[in-house]
N, C-alpha and C positions, 0 to 999 in steps of 0.2 A: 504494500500500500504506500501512495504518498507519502512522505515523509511531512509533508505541510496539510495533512488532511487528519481528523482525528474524527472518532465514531458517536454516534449520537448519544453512547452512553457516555464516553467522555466529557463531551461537552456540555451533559446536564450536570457531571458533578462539578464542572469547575465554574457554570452558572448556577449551582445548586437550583435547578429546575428541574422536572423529572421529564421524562424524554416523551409523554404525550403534551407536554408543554411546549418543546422544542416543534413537535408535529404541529401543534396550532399557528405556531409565529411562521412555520417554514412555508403554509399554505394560506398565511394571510399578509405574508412579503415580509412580516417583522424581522427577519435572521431566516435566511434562504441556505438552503443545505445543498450537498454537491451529492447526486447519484454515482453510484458505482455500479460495480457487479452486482447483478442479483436486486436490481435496485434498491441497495442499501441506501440508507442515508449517512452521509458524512459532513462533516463542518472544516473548511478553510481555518486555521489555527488564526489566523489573521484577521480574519472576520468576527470570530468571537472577541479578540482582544478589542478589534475594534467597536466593538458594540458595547462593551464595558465599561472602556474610557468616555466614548459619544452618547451613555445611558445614564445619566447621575442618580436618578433614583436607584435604579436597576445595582448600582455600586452598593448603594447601601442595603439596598434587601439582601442583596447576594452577602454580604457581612452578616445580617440579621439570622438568614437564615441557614445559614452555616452554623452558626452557632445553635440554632435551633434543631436542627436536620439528625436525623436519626441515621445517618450516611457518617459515616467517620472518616472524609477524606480530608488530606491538605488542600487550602485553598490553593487558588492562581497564586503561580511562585512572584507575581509582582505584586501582590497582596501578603504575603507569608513571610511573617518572622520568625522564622524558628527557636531563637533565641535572643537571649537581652543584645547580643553584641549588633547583631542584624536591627532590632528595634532600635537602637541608638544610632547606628549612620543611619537609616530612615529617618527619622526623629530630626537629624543635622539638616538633613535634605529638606523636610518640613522648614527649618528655620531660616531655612536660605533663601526659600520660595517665598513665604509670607512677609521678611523682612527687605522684601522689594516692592513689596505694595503700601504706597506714601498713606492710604488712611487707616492702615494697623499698623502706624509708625509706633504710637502710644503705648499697642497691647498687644503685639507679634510673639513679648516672648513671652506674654504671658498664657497665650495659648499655647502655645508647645509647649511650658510648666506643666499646664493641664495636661495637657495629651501626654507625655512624659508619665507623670504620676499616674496616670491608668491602665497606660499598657505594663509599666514599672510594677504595680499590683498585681495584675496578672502572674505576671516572673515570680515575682519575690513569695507570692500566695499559694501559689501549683508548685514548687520549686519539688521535684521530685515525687509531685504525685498528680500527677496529666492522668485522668479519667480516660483518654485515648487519645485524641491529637494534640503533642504538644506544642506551644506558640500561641501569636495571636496574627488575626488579621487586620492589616492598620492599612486605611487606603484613605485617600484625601484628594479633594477638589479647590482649589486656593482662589479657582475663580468663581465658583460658588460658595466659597466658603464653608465648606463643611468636613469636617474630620469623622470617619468611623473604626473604627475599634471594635474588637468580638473575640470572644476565647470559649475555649471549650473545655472550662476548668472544673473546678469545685463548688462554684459558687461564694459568693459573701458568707453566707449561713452556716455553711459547714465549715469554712475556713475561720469563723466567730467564735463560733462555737467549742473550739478548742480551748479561747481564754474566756468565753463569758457561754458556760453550759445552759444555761437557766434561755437562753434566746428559743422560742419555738417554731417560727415563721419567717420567711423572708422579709416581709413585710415590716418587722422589730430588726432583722437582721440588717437592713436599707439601712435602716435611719438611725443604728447605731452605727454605724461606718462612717454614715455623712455626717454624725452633730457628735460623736466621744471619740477621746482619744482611751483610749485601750492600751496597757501596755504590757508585752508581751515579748515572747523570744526573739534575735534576729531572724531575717535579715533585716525587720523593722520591726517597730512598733504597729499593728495592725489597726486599723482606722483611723489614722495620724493621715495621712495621704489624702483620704477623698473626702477627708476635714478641709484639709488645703483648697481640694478642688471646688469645694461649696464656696468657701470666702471669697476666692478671686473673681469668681462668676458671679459672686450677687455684685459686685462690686466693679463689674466691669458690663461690655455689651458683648457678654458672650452667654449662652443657652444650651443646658446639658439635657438629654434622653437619657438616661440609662436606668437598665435590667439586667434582673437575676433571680434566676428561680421563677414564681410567679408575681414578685414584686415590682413593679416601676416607678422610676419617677422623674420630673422637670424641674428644671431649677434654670432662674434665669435672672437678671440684672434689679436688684431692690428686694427679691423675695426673703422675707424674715422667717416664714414659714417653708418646710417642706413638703411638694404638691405628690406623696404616697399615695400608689393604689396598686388593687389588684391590677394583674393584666391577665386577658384570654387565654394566653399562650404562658409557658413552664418551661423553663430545659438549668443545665446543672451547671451552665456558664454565667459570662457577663456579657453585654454588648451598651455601647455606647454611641449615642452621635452626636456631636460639637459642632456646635452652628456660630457665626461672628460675623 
């Protein structure tokens, strides 16, 4: 086979779509796939990428739902950190990007502090016990403005729950993360971090999404409260998105 051609099941994992998904977009022109023998269907390797980068939402579901997805594969390897050293030149590259656009003169690095500090959790909170794929996915649009972040760890909850037993719910497990510092074994103190992440956001014009477990919540520039709720969906990771 091609070597620039890859199969419809490929290409739904690294879309995380499932491949009667792929059939609907290929017959209504959205992502057109290449016949082969046997008239299989196959996708241009190039086409997919391209529709990733040219699809902004599409970015972030595909973070969203990798993390959610009952498929335990690695994400598209220009989305995949495998490790902290990989999330940190990404992270550089973030800073280099943002800090050439003149109206996040003010707050460029304090959005990558952010971003930092989350994927940084991730590492430091899985460190040796990745539920199955370890890393996270960090992908970012600088002219939309949006960073997303996704892992497929342990969860807030259960990673709490080692210094503060008595937590029952994700939902207690949220919002001790975001408002106590907890202090606990290296490689950090455990909810120190997305303590930080709350301050700077109320206090700047930046807007966080994130979940875990079945908990979600928003936090955005002035809020003194935080906006906890269930959400529809459950899985045993984290996933984040950073708007500015």
């Amino acid at each position: 086979m091609n070597n620039n051609l890859i199969t419809i099941k490929k290409a739904a994992e690294v879309l995380n779509v499932s491949t009667q998904t792929l059939r609907r977009w290929d017959k209504s022109g959205r992502l057109v796939s290449v016949r082969g023998k046997n008239n299989y269907r196959y996708y241009k390797k190039e086409d997919v990428e391209k529709y990733i980068k040219n699809n902004e939402k599409d970015i972030f579901k595909i973070a969203r739902n990798w993390a959610l997805s009952n498929n335990a594969v690695a994400p598209q390897p220009d989305f995949y950190c495998m490790d902290a050293s990989v999330f940190q030149a990404r992270l550089g590259r973030l800073k280099n990007d943002l800090s050439r656009i003149k109206k996040l003169k003010e707050i460029y690095f304090l959005i990558v502090a952010v971003t930092g500090e989350i994927g940084d959790n991730s590492f430091a909170h899985n460190l040796g016990n990745w539920p199955d794929i370890k890393g996270i996915f960090f992908a970012y649009d600088s002219n939309r403005k949006k960073i997303a972040l996704a892992d497929r760890g342990q969860g807030i909850l259960k990673t709490l729950k080692k210094v503060k037993p008595e937590l029952n719910n994700h939902l207690d497990a949220l919002k001790t993360g975001f408002t106590e510092i907890i202090s606990g074994r290296s490689p950090e103190s455990r909810g120190n971090g997305l303590k930080y992440v709350r301050e700077v956001i109320i206090n700047n014009d930046i807007d966080l999404f994130f979940q875990t477990g079945d908990a979600e919540l928003k936090i955005k520039k002035g809020d003194s409260d935080l906006n906890i709720k269930k959400s529809s969906t459950s899985f045993h990771g984290c996933f984040a998105l950073i708007q500015f």
